[in-house]
N, C-alpha and C positions, 0 to 999 in steps of 0.2 A: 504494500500500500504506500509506507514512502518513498521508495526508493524514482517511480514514476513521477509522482509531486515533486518532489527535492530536483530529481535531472530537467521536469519542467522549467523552476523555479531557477535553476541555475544555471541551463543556457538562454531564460527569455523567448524560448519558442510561442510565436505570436498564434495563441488558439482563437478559431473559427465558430460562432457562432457558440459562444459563451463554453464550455465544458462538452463539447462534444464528443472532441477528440479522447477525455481521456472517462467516459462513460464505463469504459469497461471495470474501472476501478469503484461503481459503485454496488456490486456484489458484497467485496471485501469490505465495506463501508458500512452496510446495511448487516453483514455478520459480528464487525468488530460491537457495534452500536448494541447487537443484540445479547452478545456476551458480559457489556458493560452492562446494560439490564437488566442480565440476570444475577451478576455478582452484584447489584446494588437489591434483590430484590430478596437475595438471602440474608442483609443485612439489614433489611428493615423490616423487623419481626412483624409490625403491625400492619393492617388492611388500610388504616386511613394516612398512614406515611406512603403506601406505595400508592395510592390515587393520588395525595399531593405530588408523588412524583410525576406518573402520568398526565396528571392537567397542565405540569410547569410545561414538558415537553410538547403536550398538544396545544396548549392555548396561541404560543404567539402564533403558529400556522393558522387556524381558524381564523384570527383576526384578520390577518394579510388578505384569506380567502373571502371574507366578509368585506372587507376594505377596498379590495382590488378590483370585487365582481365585476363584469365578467372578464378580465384583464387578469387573472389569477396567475399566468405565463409570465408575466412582470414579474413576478415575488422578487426580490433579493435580500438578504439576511442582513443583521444587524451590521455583521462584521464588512460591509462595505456601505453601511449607511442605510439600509434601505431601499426602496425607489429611488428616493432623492437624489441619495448619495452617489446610488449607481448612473446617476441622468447622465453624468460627464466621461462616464468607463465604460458603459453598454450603450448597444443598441434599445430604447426604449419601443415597445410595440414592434419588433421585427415581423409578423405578419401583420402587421397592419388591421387585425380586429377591429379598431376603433373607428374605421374609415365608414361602417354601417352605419354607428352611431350619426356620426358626422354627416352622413348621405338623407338620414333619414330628419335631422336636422333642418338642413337645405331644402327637402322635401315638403317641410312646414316654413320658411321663412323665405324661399324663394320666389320671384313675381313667373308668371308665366312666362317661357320660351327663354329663362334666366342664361346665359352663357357662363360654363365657368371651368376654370382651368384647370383639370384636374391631373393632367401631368401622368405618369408612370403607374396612377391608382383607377386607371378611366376602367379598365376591364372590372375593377373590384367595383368602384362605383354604379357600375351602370346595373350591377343587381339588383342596387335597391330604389335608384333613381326614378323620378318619375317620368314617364316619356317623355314630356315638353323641354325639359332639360338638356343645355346642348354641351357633351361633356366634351370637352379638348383636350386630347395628348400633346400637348405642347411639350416638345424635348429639349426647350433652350434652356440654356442655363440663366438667361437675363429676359423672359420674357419680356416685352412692352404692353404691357395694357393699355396703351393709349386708346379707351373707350371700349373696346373690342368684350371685357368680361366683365361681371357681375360679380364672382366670388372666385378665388383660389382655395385651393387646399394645399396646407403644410403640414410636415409631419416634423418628429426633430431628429435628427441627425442627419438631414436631408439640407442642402443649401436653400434657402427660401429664393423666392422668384422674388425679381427687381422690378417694384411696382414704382409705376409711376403717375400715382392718386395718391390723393390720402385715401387712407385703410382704414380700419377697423375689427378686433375680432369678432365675430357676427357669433360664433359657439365654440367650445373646446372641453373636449375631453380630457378629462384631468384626472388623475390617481393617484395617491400617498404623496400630492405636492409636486407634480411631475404631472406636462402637458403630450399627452400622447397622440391627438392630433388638432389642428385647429381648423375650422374653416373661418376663411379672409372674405369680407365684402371688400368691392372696391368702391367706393363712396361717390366718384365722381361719374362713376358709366351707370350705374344700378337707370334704368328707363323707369318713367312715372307710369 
């Protein structure tokens, strides 16, 4: 179990898509944990010591699960802060879950035949979109809106598009303090 952590850890091999790579190690993980269990559970003679123990160990996951709904894929443990703290070291929302929320969103505050840029997420949006909605795979990296859209969609760790209106966030999906996606009006094109 350490010897793969430790060889990670000390040549900086840049892992892909949080822990994937080293998955295999969570057999050995899940058996040490359960050894540690059981020698804590012959030493605490009593029924109501070993449910305080169970609840300390189940509580903070519930909460995250309760807290996270339905974003629960986001968890990350205290030991790197949290959501929060992970916003600057992980990808937050790597599938893009939130982009429903956010569609469905639009769905309610958007004016009929609404234009809006939805970039690299047009296939995921167009699920939940309302037909009249005109969604654009825009691949620039400095979009111009000069008039052209209604709303953008950002996610974060994605480069935001280079508007040039004033903006405002119009909805965003937010968990444990952390923005996992936003939809942008663009204030000066939006049609009466």
């Amino acid at each position: 179990l350490a010897a793969p952590i430790i060889s990670w850890q000390v040549s900086r091999s840049p892992l892909y898509d949080n822990l994937r790579q080293l998955l295999f190690l969570t057999p050995a993980m899940f058996m040490l944990a359960a050894f540690t269990l059981e020698w804590a559970f012959q030493r605490l003679a009593r029924v109501w010591m070993r449910v305080l123990l169970i609840a300390a160990l189940v509580l903070p996951g519930l909460y995250a699960s309760v807290t996270l709904y339905p974003y629960e894929y986001n968890y990350y443990n205290s030991l790197v802060g949290g959501v929060a703290g992970a916003r600057k070291l992980y990808t937050m929302d790597p599938w893009r879950t939130s982009l429903r929320e956010i569609t469905l969103a639009l769905n309610q505050q958007a004016p009929d035949g609404a234009r809006v840029l939805s970039g690299d997420w047009t296939d995921i949006m167009s699920l939940y979109a309302r037909r009249d909605l005109v969604l654009d795979a825009n691949y620039s990296s400095a979009a111009d809106t000069s008039g052209e859209y209604d709303y953008t969609v950002e996610v974060p760790n994605v480069k935001p598009w280079t508007l040039h209106h004033e903006t405002h966030d119009a909805y965003t999906v937010m968990r444990g303090g952390v923005a996992l996606g936003t939809l942008v009006s663009v204030n000066n094109s939006i049609r009466k």
